[in-house]
Structure formats: structure tokens, C-alpha cells
ZAMARGU-4260 file (C-alpha; in steps of 0.2 Angstrom, whole numbers, plus 5000, padded with zeros to 4 digits):
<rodrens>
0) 5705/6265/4452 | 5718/6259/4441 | 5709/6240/4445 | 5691/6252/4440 | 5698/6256/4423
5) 5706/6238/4419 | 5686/6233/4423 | 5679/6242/4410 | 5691/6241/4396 | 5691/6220/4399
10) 5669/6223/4396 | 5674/6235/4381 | 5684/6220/4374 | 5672/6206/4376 | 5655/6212/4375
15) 5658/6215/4356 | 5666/6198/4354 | 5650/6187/4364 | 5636/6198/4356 | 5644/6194/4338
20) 5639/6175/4340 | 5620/6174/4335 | 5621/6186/4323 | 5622/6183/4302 | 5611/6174/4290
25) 5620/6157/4294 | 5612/6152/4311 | 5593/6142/4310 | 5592/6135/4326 | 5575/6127/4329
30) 5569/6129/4310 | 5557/6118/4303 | 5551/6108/4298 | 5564/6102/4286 | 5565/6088/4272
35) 5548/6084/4266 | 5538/6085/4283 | 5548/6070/4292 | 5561/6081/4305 | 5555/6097/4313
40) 5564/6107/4325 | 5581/6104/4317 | 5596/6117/4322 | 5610/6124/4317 | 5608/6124/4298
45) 5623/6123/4288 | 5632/6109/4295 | 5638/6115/4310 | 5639/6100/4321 | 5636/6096/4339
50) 5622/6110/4342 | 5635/6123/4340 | 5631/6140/4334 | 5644/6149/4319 | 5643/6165/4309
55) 5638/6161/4290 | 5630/6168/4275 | 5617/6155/4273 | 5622/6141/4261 | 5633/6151/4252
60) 5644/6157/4271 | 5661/6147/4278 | 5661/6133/4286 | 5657/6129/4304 | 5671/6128/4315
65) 5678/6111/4313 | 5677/6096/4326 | 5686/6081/4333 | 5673/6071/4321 | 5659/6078/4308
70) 5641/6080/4313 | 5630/6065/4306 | 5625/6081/4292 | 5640/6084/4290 | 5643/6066/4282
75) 5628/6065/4275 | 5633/6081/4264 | 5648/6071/4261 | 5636/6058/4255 | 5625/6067/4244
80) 5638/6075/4233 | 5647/6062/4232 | 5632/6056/4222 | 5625/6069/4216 | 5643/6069/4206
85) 5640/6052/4200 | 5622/6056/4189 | 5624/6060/4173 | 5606/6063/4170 | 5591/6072/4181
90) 5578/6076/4170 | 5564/6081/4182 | 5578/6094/4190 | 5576/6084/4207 | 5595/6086/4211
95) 5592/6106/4209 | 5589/6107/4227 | 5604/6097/4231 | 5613/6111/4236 | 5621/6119/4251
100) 5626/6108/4267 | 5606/6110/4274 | 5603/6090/4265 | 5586/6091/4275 | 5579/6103/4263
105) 5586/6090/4247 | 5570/6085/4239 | 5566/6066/4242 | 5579/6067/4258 | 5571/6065/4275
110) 5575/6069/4292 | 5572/6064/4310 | 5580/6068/4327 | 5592/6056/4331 | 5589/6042/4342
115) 5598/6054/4358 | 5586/6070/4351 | 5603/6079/4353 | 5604/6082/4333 | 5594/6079/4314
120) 5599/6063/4305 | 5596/6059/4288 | 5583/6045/4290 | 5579/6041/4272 | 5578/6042/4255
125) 5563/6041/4244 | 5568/6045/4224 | 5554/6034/4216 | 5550/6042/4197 | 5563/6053/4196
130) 5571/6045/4183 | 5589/6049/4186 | 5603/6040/4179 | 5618/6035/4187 | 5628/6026/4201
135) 5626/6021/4217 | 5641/6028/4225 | 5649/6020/4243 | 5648/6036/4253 | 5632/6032/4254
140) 5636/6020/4267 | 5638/6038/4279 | 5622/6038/4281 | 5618/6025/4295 | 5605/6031/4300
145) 5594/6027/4287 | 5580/6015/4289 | 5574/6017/4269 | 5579/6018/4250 | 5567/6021/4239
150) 5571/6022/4220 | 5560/6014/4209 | 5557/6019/4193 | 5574/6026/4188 | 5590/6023/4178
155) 5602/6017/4190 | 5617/6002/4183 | 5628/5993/4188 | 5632/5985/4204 | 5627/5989/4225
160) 5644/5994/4233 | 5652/5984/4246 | 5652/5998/4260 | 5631/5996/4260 | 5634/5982/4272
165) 5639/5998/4286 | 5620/6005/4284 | 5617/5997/4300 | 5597/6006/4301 | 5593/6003/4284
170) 5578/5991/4283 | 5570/5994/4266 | 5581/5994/4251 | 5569/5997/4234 | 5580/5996/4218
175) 5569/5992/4206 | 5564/5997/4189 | 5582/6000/4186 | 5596/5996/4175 | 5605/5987/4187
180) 5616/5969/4179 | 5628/5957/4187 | 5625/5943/4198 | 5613/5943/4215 | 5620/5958/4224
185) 5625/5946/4241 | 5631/5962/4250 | 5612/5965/4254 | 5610/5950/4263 | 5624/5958/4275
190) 5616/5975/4280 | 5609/5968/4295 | 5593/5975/4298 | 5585/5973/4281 | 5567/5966/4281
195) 5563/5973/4265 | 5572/5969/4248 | 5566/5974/4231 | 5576/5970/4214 | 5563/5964/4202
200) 5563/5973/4184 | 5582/5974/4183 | 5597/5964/4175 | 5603/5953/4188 | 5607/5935/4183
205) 5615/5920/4189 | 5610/5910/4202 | 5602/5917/4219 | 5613/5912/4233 | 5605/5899/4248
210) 5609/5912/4260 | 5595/5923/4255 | 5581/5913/4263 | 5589/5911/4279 | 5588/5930/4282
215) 5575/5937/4292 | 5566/5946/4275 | 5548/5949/4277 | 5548/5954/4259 | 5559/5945/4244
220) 5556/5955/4228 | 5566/5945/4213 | 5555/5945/4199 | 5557/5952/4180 | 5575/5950/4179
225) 5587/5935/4172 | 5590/5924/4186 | 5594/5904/4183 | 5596/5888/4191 | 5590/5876/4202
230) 5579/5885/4218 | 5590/5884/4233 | 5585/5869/4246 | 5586/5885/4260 | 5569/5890/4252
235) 5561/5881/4267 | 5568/5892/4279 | 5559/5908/4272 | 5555/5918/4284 | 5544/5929/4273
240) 5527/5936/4271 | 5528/5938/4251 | 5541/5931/4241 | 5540/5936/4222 | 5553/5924/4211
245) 5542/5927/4194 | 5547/5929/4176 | 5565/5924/4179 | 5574/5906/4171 | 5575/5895/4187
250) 5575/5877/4184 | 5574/5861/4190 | 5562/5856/4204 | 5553/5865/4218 | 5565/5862/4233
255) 5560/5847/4245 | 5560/5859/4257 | 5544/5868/4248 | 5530/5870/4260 | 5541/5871/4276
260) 5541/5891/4277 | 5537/5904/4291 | 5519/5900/4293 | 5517/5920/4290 | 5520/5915/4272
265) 5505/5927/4262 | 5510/5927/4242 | 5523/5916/4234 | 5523/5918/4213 | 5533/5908/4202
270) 5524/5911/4189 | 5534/5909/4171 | 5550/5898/4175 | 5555/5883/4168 | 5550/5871/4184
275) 5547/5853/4182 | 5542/5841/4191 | 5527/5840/4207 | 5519/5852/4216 | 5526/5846/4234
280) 5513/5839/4244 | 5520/5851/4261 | 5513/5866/4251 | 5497/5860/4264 | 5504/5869/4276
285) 5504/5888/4271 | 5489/5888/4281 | 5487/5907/4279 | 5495/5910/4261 | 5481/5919/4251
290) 5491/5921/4233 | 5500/5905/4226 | 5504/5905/4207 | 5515/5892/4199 | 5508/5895/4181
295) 5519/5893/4164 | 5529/5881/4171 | 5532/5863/4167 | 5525/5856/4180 | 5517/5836/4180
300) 5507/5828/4189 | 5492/5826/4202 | 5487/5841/4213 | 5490/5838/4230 | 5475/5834/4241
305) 5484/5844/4254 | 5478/5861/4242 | 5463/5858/4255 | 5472/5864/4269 | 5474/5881/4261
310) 5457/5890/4269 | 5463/5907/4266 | 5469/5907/4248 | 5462/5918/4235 | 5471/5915/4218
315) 5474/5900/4216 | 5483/5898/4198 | 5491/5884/4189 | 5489/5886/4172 | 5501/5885/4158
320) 5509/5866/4165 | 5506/5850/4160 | 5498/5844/4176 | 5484/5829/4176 | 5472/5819/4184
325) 5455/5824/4189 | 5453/5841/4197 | 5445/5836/4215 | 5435/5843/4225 | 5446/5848/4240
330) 5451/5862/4228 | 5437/5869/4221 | 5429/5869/4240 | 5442/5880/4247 | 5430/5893/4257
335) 5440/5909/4253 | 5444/5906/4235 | 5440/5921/4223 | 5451/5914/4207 | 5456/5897/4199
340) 5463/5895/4185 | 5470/5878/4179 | 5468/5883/4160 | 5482/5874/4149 | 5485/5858/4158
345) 5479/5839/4154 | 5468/5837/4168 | 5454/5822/4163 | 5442/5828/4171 | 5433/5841/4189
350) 5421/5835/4203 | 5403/5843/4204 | 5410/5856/4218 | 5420/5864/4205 | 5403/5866/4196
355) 5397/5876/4211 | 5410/5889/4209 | 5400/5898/4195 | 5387/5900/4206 | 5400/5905/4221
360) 5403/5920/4207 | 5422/5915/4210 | 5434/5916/4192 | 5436/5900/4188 | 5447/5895/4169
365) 5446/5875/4166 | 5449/5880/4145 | 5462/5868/4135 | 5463/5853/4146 | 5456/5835/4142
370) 5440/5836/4148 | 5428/5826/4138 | 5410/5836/4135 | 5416/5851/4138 | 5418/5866/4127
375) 5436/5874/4125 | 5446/5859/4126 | 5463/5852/4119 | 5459/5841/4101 | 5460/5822/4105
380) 5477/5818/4099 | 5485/5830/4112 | 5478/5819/4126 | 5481/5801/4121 | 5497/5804/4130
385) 5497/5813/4146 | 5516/5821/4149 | 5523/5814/4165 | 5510/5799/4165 | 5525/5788/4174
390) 5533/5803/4187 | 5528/5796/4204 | 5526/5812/4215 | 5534/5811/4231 | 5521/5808/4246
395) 5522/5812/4264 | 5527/5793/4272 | 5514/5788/4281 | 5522/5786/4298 | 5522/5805/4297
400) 5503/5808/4290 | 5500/5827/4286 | 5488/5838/4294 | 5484/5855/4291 | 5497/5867/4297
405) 5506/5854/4306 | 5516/5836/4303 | 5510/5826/4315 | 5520/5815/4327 | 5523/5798/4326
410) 5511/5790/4336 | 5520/5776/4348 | 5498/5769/4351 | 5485/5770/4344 | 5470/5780/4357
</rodrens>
């Protein structure tokens, strides 16, 4: 009887306890979806790590119980105030919702289930147009789940801190349209699963370090900001699909290595440098670029009959250099070109297929050159002497002729 009694007073004593866990405005389990759309069925709310279930008051309860190491939220709160702290300015109110340890329902946060579905991570960060100023703080480096920053369009300075190298999933990094200074920021080329880098319309300067086109980038974003010096000879090894290094200072030649890119190679703009010398004759092998603009440099001399082994370009633009020689017709054949523009330049002289393009309806701008009988041209005394008459552009030997696409072999017989 006495064991009866012991029984029920045990069931009096725990029941309450149990039945107290499930109960108060702090548990979400399964609640969604959270964070713009991107991570449904996240749970608990609030922080609570490791799919355990506390009491709370919603955002404004205590904290979960704590655990041998934070939940990948929990960090990611850490994170977020961290910067929130660090922008003086939010005009748009973004950071309004940044409140509370739920980070999935921060506007312009995202969320995904982890890669073992077990919790939610934050899985990126899209703040274009919000115009905030600030920071870039390094707790941001908690969030190594990740895979994009987008923040373009804001008011962002300084520099990218050092810890961004520990974002391990990131894979798009968008800075641009900030306020960003200082020299290239190299610890982007650590975080190791970039393929997407974007710092045009900033303050960067200095020179562009040679490891940058040995990366694995798809996507090379430089222009609009004050970078200098000569182009790195690792341009060749470009692995990239666009590559933007306009309106910036470099100098100096294109690298000899020009033309020897990731055959995936689609746009590449250089447009207003200070670039001298030849276009290299290896630009025949971007067999698939569609976009190549070297205009307002200083370029000189001949176009490179290798031009015809670009099938798929589309804008084809080098005004605004001092190139010469007589336009030829393996340009103005090209079967997929849409626009050409060789306006500014001191060519003598087109072949009747450039004729043709007015009736191919493609853009074509021959205006300012030295071509005698036609309208729009330089006056005389400006084409008595051709800049660069004497520079010798540097051929592909002849033991190694060029063909499209490829550089042939040397040939120990002749078939």
C-alpha cells in the first residue's frame, strides 16, 4: 500500500513537470515558411539549437537552454547584430525587422535546411537598393553556410574583413555600387568556393594581383573603380565566362598571354584604359566570345586576321584608338555580328564586304578615320602621319600557324 501511495505522489510530481514543455508563446516548431520564401518548415524559433524545445515569450522570452556549441541560428544572430551595430544609416527601415533571435524572418535574410535537414541555416543575403551605410563587420564570417551576398546599391566603406576567407559555401560575393577604397581586396580570392566576384563602381585602386585569374571565377566584375598598372601575364589563365576590367587606369600592353583563356570566355571589356600597343593575334581563339570591346584606348596597329575566327561575336568595338591599316574583310564577314564600331581610329581604308553590312542591318560606325571619299572623316593633316606606323605587331611564328580555336602542332611532314 505504502509502494501504491509512493506511485501516485511520484505521477503528481512529474506529470506537471512534462506537460509544462510545449506550452508558451516561444515554441514554432515546423513554422513557415520563413525568410522571404527560401526555408520552410523551420523549428524551434527563437534560437533554440539542436531541434530542442524551451519555454519562451516569443522574441521578447529567455534564452533557450544553452548547449556544448550554438546552433548555426544561434551564430547567425550573433552575426547579424553584430552588424546591424555597425550601420549608422538605414533609410528604407530594412534593419527594422532585424529583431529577435528568429534571423529567418530578417528582411533580405534567407534560409534553407541544412545540408543534414536536421536544422535551418542562413543561406544568404540579398540587400541590393537598400541604401544602408556602414561596415562590413567579421562575424559575418559565422555564417558558413551562405552561398550569396548581394549588396548593390548601397553605402558600404572601407575594407572586406580577413575572417571572409572562413565563408566556406559562399559563392557569389556582389559589393558593388559602394563606397568601398583601399587596394584589391585579396582575401576574396581565399573564400574557396567563389565563382562570382563583383566590385565595379567602388574605390579600389592599385594594382590587381596575378592571382585573381588563376581562380576558378566564372564571373570577374572590376570596372568603374581606380585600378592601375600593367595587366597581369596570369590573364591567360582566366577561367571565366565574363570578365569586366573597364573604366579603370591599367596600362601598358595586353598581356602576351591575351587570347589563351578558358575557351568559355563570352564578354571581355576593356573599354576606357590607357592600353598601348597591338591587339594580340591569339584573341583568334575566343571561338565562342560574343562581346569584345577594347575602345578608348591607345591601341596601334593592324587588326588581326585572326578577328575571323570569332564566329559568334556580336559587338565588336574598337573605337577611340589609334589603330590603322585597311579594315579587311574577315571582320566585317563575321556571320553573327550585330555591331562594329571602329569610329576614331586611322584606318585608310574597308573591303566591299564591309559595304554589305548596311544591307545585313548590322551597326556599323567607320566616322573619323582616314578614309578617302568618305563622308565623316579626319581632316588631311591628321593622316599624313599614322601613330605607330613603325610598331611591328608580334605574329604567331609560323612553325606554329594559328587556327581557329586551336594552335596547331608542329608538323614533322608535310601529308
Amino acid at each position: 500500500m505504502e509502494n501504491c501511495w509512493l506511485l501516485v505522489f511520484l505521477l503528481l510530481f512529474i506529470i506537471p513537470i512534462e506537460a509544462g514543455f510545449g506550452v508558451g508563446g516561444g515554441v514554432g516548431v515546423n513554422v513557415g515558411p520563413v525568410g522571404g520564401g527560401v526555408g520552410v518548415n523551420v523549428g524551434p524559433v527563437g534560437g533554440g539549437g539542436g531541434g530542442s524545445v524551451w519555454i519562451g515569450g516569443g522574441i521578447d522570452g529567455p534564452n533557450p537552454p544553452s548547449e556544448s556549441s550554438p546552433s548555426g541560428l544561434d551564430k547567425a544572430y550573433t552575426a547579424l547584430q553584430a552588424w546591424k551595430s555597425a550601420i549608422s544609416d538605414d533609410p528604407t527601415k530594412v534593419l527594422d525587422t532585424w529583431v529577435g533571435p528568429d534571423v529567418c524572418s530578417y528582411k533580405g535574410v534567407f534560409c534553407a535546411a541544412s545540408e543534414d535537414g536536421q536544422q535551418s541555416v542562413v543561406a544568404g543575403i540579398d540587400l541590393n537598393h537598400a541604401n544602408l551605410k556602414g561596415t562590413l563587420v567579421k562575424e559575418l564570417s559565422f555564417l558558413t553556410e551562405m552561398s550569396l551576398i548581394h549588396l548593390n546599391s548601397n553605402r558600404f566603406s572601407g575594407t572586406i574583413p580577413d575572417t571572409f576567407r572562413d565563408l566556406n559555401s559562399l559563392q557569389e560575393l556582389d559589393l558593388s555600387n559602394n563606397q568601398f577604397s583601399g587596394p584589391f581586396p585579396t582575401i576574396t580570392l581565399y573564400i574557396p568556393s567563389l565563382i562570382y566576384l563583383d566590385l565595379r563602381f567602388n574605390n579600389f585602386t592599385g594594382s590587381i594581383p596575378e592571382e585573381l585569374f588563376n581562380r576558378n571565377l566564372d564571373a570577374i566584375f572590376l570596372n568603374d573603380n581606380q585600378f592601375e598598372g600593367e595587366l597581369p601575364q596570369s590573364l591567360g589563365n582566366a577561367q571565366a565566362s565574363v570578365i569586366n576590367l573597364a573604366n579603370n587606369k591599367f596600362s601598358g600592353n595586353l598581356p602576351s598571354s591575351f587570347g589563351f583563356m578558358g575557351t568559355k570566355l563570352k564578354e571581355i571589356l576593356f573599354l576606357n584604359n590607357q592600353l598601348t600597343g597591338c591587339i594580340p593575334e591569339g584573341v583568334g581563339l575566343f571561338t565562342e566570345i560574343q562581346v569584345f570591346d577594347v575602345s578608348f584606348n591607345s591601341l596601334m596597329g593592324h587588326v588581326p586576321d585572326t578577328i575571323s575566327c570569332l564566329q559568334e561575336i556580336e559587338v565588336l568595338n574598337f573605337a577611340h584608338n589609334k589603330l590603322s591599316g585597311v579594315l579587311p574583310d574577315l571582320v566585317c564577314s563575321l556571320r553573327s555580328l550585330v555591331n562594329l564600331t571602329v569610329a576614331y581610329n586611322f584606318f585608310s581604308g574597308f573591303s566591299q564586304e564591309c559595304n554589305n553590312l548596311l544591307y545585313r542591318n548590322v551597326g556599323f560606325d567607320f566616322s573619323l578615320n582616314c578614309i578617302p571619299g568618305r563622308n565623316l572623316q579626319r581632316p588631311q593633316p591628321q593622316c599624313s602621319l599614322i601613330p605607330g606606323g613603325g610598331l611591328n605587331c608580334l605574329r604567331i611564328p609560323g612553325a606554329k600557324p594559328l587556327a581557329c580555336g586551336s594552335v596547331l602542332p608542329i608538323s614533322s611532314s608535310t601529308p
